[in-house]
MISE-412143 format. One line per field, with one value per atom (N, C-alpha, C, O): residue in three letters; y, x, z. Coordinates in nm, 3 decimals. Layout:
code	ALA,...
yy	Y,...
xx	X,...
zz	Z,...
//
This chain:
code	UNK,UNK,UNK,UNK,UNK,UNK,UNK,UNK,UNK,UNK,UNK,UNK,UNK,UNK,UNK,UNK,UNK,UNK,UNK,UNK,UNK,UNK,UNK,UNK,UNK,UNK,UNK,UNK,UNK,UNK,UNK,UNK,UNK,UNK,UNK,UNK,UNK,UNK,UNK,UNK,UNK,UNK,UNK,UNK,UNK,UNK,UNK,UNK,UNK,UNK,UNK,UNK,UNK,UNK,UNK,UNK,UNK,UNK,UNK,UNK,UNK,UNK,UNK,UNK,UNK,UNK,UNK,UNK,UNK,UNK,UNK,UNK,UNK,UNK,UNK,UNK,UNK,UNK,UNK,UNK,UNK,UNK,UNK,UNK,UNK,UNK,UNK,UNK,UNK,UNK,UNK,UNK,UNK,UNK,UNK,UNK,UNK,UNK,UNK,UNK,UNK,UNK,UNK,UNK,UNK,UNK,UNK,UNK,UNK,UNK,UNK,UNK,UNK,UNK,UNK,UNK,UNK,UNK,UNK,UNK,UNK,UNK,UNK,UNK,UNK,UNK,UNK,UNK,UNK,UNK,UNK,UNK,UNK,UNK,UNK,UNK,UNK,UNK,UNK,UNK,UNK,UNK,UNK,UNK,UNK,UNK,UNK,UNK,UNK,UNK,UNK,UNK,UNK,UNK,UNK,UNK,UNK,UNK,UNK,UNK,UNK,UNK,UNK,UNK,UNK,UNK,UNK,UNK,UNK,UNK,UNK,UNK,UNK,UNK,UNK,UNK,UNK,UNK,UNK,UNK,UNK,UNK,UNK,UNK,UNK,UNK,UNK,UNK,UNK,UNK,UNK,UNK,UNK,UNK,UNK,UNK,UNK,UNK,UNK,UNK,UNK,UNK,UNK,UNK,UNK,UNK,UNK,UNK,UNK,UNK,UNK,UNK,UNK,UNK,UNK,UNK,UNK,UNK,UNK,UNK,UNK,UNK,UNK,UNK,UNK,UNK,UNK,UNK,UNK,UNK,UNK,UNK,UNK,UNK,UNK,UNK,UNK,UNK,UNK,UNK,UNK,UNK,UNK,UNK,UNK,UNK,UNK,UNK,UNK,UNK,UNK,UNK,UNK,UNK,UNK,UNK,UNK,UNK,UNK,UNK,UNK,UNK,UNK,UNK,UNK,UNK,UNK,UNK,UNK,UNK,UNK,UNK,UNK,UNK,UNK,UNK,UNK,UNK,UNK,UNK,UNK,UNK,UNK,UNK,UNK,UNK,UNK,UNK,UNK,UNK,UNK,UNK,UNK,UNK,UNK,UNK,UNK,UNK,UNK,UNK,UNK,UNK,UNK,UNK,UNK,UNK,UNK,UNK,UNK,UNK,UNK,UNK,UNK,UNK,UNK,UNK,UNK,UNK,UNK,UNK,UNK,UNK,UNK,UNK,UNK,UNK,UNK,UNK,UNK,UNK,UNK,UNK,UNK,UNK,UNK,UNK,UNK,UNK,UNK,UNK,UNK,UNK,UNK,UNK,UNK,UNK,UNK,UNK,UNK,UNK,UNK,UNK,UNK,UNK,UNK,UNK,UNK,UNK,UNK,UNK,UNK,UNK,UNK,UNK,UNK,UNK,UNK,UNK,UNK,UNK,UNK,UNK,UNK,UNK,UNK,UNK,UNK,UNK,UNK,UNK,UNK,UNK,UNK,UNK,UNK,UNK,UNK,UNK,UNK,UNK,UNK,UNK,UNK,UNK,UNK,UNK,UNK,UNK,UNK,UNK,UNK,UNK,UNK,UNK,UNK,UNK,UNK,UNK,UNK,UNK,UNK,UNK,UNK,UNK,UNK,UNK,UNK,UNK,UNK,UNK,UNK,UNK,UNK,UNK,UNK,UNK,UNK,UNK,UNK,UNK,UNK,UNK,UNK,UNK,UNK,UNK,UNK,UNK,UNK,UNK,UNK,UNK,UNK,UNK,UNK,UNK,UNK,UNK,UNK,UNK,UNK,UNK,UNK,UNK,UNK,UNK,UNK,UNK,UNK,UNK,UNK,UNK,UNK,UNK,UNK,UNK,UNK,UNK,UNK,UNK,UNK,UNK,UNK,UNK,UNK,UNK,UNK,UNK,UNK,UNK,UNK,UNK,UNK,UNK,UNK,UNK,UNK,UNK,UNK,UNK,UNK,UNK,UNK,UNK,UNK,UNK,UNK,UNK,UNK,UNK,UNK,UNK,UNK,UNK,UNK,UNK,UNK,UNK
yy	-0.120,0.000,0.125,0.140,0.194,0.375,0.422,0.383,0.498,0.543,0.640,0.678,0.675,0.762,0.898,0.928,0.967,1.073,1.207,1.306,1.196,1.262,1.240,1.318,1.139,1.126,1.038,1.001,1.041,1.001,0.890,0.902,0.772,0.659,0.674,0.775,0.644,0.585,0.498,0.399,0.461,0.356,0.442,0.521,0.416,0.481,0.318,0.206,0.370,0.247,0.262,0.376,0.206,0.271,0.180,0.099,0.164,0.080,-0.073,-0.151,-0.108,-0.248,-0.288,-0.212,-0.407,-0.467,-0.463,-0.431,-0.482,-0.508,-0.412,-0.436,-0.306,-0.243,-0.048,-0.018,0.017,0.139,0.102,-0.007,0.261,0.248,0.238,0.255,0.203,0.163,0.298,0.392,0.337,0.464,0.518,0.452,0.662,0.724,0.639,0.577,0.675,0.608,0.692,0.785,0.683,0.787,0.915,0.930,1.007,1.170,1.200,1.294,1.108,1.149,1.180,1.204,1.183,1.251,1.096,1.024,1.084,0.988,0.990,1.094,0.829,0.829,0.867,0.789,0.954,0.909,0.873,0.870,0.851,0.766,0.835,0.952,0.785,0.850,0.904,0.846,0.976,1.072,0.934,0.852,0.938,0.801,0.901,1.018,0.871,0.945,1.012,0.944,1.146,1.240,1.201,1.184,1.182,1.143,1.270,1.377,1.239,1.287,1.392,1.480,1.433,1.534,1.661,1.783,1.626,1.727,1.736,1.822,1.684,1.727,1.864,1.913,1.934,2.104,2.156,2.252,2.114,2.197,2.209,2.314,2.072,2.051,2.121,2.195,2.140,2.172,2.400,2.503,2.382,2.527,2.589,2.697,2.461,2.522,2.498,2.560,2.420,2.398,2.531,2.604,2.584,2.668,2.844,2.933,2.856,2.983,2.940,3.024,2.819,2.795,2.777,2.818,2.670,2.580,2.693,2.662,2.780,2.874,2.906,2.904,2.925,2.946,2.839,2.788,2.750,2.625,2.504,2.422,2.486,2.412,2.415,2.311,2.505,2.565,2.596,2.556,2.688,2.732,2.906,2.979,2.941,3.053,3.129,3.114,3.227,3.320,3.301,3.385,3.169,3.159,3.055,3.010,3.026,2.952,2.848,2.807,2.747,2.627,2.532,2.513,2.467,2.338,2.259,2.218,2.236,2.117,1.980,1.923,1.957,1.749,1.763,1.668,1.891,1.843,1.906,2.015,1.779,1.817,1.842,1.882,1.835,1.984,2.098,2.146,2.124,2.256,2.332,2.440,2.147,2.211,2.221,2.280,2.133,2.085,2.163,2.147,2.282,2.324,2.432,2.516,2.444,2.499,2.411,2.487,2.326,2.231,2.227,2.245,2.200,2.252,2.397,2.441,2.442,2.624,2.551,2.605,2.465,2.401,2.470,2.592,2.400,2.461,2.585,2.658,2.640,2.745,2.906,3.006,2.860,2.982,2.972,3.083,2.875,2.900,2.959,3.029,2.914,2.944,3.141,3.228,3.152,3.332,3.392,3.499,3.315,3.393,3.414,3.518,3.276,3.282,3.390,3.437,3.452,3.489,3.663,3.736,3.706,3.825,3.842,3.954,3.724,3.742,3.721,3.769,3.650,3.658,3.684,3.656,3.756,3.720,3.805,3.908,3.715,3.769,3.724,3.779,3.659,3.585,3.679,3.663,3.768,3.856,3.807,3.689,3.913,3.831,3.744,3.759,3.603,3.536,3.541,3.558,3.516,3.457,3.577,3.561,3.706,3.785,3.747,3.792,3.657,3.604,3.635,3.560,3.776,3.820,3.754,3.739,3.719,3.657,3.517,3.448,3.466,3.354,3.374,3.471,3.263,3.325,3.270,3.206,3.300,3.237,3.126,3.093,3.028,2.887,2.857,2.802,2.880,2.850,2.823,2.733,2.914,2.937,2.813,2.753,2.787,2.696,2.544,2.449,2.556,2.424,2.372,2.258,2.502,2.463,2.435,2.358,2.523,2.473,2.315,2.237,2.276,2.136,2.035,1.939,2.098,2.012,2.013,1.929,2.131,2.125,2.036,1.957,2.056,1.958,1.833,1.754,1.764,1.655,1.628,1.516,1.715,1.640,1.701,1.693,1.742,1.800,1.640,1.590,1.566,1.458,1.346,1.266,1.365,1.256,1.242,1.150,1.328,1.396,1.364,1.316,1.392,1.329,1.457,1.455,1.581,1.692,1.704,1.628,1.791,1.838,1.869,1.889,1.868,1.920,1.780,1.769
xx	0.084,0.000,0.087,0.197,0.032,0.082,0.121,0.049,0.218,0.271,0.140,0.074,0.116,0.000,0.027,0.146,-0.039,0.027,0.082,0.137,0.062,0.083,0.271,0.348,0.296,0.465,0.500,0.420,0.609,0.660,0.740,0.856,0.691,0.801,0.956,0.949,1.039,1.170,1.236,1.168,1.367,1.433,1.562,1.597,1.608,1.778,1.883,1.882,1.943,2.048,2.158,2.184,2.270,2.419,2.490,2.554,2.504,2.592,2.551,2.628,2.462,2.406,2.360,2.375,2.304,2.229,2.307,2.250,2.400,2.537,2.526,2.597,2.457,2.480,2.533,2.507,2.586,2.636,2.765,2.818,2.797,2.891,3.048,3.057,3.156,3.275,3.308,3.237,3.408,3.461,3.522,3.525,3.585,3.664,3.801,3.826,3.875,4.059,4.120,4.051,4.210,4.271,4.282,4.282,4.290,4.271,4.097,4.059,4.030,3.900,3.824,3.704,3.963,3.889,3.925,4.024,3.860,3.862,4.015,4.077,4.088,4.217,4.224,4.147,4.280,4.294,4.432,4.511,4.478,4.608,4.703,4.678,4.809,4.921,5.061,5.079,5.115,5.186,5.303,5.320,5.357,5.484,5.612,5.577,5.741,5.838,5.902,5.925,5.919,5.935,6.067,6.151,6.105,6.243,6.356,6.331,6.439,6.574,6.549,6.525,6.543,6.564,6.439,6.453,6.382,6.277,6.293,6.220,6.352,6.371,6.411,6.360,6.515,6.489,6.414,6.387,6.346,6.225,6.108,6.061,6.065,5.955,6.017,5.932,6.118,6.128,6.137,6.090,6.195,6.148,6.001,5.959,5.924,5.773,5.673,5.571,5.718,5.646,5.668,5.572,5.825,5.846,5.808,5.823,5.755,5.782,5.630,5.583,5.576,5.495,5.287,5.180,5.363,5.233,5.109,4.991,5.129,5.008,4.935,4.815,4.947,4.859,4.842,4.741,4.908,4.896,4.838,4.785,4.848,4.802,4.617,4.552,4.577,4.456,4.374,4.259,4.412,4.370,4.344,4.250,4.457,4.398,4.404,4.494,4.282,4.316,4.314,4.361,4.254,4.250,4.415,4.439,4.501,4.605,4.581,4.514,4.614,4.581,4.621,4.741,4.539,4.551,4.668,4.640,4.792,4.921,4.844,4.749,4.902,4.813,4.698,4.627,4.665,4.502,4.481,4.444,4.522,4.500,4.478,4.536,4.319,4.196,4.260,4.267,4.290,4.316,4.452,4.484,4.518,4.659,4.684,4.774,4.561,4.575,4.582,4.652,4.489,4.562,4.629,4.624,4.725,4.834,4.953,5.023,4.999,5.065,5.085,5.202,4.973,5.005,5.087,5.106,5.119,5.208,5.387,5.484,5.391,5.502,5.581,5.568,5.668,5.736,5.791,5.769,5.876,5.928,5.843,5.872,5.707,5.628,5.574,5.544,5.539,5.454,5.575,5.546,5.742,5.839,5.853,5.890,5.786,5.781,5.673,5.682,5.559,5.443,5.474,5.476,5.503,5.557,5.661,5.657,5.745,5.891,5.814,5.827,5.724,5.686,5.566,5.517,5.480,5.334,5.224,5.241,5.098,5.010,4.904,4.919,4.745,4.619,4.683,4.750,4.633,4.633,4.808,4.856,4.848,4.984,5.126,5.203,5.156,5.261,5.396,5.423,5.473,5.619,5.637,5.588,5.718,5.803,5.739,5.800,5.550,5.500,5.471,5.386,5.569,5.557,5.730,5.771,5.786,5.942,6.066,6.107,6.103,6.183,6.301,6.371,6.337,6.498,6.502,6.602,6.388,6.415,6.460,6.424,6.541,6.590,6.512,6.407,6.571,6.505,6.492,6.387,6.597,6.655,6.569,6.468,6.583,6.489,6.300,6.230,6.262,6.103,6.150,6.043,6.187,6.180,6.177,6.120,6.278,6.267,6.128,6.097,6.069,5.958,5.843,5.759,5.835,5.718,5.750,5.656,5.872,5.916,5.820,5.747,5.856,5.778,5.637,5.564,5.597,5.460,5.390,5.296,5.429,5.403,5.448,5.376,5.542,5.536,5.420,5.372,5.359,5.285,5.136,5.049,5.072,5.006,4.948,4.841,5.071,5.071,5.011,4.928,5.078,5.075,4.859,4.781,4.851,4.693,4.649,4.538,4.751,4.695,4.684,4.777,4.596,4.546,4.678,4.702,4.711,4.774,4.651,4.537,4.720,4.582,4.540,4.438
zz	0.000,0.000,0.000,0.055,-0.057,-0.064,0.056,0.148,0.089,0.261,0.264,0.168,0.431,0.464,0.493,0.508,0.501,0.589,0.474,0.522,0.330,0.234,0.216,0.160,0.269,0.286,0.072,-0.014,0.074,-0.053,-0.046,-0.006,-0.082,-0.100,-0.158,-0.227,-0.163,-0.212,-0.219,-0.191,-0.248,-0.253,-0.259,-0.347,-0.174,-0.215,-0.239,-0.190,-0.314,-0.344,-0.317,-0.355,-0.260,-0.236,-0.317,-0.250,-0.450,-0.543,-0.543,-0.599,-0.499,-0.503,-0.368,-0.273,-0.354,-0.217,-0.107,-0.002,-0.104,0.003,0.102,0.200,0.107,0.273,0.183,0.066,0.256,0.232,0.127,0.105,0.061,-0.011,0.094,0.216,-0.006,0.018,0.127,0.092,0.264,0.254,0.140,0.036,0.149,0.010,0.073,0.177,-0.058,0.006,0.095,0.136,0.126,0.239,0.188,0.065,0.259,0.202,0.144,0.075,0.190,0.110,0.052,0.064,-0.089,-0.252,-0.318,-0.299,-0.364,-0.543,-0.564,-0.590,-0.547,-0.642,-0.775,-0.830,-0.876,-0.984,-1.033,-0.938,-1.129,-1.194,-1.124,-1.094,-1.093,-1.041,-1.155,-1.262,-1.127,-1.203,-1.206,-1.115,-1.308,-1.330,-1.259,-1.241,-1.222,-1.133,-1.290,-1.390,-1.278,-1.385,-1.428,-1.339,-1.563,-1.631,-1.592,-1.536,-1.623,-1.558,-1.611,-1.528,-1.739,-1.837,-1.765,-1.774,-1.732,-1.672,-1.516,-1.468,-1.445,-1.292,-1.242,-1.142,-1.324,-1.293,-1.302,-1.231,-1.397,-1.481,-1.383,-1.342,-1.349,-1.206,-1.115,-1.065,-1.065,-0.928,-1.007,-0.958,-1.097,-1.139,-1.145,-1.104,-1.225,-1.223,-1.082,-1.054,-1.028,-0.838,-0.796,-0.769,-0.787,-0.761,-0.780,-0.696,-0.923,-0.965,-1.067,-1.144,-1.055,-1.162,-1.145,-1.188,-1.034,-1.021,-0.920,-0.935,-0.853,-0.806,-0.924,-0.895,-1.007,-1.153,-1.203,-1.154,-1.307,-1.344,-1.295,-1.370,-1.130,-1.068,-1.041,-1.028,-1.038,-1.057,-1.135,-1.117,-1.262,-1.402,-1.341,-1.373,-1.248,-1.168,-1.298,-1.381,-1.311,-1.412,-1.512,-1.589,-1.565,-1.720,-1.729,-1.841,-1.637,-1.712,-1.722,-1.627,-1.827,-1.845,-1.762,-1.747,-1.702,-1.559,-1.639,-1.752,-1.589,-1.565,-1.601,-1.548,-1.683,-1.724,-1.776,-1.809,-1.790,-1.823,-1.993,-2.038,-2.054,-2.246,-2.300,-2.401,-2.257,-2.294,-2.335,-2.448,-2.266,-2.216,-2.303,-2.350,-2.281,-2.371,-2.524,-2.583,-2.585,-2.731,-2.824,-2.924,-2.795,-2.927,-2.926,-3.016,-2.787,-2.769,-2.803,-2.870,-2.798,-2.859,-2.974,-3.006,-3.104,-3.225,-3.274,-3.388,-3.161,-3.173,-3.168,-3.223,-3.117,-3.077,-2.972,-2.962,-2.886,-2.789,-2.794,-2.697,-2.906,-2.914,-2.883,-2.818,-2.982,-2.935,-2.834,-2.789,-2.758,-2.616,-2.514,-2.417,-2.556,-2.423,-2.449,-2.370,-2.651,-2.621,-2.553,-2.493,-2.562,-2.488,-2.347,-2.282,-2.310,-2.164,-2.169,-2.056,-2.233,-2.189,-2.178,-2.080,-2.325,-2.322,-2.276,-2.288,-2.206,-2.160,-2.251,-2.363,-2.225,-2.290,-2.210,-2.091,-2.262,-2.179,-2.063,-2.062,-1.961,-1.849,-1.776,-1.677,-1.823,-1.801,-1.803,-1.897,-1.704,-1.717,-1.791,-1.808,-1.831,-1.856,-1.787,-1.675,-1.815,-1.741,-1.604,-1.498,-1.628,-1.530,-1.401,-1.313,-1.416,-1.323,-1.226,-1.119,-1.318,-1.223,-1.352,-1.440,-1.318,-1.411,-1.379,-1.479,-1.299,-1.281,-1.326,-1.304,-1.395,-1.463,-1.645,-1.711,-1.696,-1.762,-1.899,-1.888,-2.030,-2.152,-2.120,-2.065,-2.142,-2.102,-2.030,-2.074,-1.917,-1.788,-1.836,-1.790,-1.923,-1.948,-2.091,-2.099,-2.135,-2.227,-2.188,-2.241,-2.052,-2.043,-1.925,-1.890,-1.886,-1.825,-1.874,-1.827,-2.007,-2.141,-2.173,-2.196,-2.175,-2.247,-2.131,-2.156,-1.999,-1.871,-1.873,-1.821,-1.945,-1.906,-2.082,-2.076,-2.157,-2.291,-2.257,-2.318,-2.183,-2.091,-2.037,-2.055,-1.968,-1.808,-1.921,-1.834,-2.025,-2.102,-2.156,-2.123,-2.264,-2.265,-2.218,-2.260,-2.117,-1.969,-1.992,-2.017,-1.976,-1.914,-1.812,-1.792,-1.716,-1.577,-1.487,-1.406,-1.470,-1.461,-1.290,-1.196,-1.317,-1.139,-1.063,-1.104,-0.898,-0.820,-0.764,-0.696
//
């Protein structure tokens, strides 16, 4: 029979008959794929863009394109490395020179574009 009382039946399901869903994994967000340990050739480069990089990148603060996430990077990629390390070097959008970190050098912004078309690749989003 119909519940009384003007009340509304349901059924909630938690992923099948078995009782409540699983807890989350530790830290209490959703695992996703883990980052592989970064090749030799890019280890300055990460510890340059953590450093001087990832408050924007890590986020999309401001319009910059989220680290790993491909979307975002694809059809910046078709520009090839050289022009994204000038946008970076003279600014684009909202993106100051050299990020707003003038004491980094050409060299330096080139080989952090090379890291981020790495981890772009990858598509395993930072964050």
């Amino acid at each position: 029979p119909p519940p009384t009382g003007g009340g509304r039946g349901f059924l909630v399901v938690w992923g099948g008959w078995g009782g409540p869903p699983p807890p989350p994994p530790p830290g209490g967000e959703e695992a996703g794929p883990a980052l592989p340990a970064t090749p030799a050739a890019f280890v300055a480069a990460e510890a340059l863009y953590d450093a001087k990089c990832s408050a924007c990148h890590d986020t999309s603060r401001e319009g910059a394109p989220r680290t790993g996430f491909l979307r975002a990077w694809s059809r910046r990629l078709d520009q090839g490395e050289e022009a994204l390390a000038q946008h970076a070097i003279e600014g684009i959008g909202l993106m100051p020179p050299k990020g707003d970190n003038p004491e980094l050098t050409d060299e330096e912004i080139l080989s952090i574009v090379r890291y981020l078309v790495y981890r772009a690749k990858l598509d395993i989003p930072a964050g």
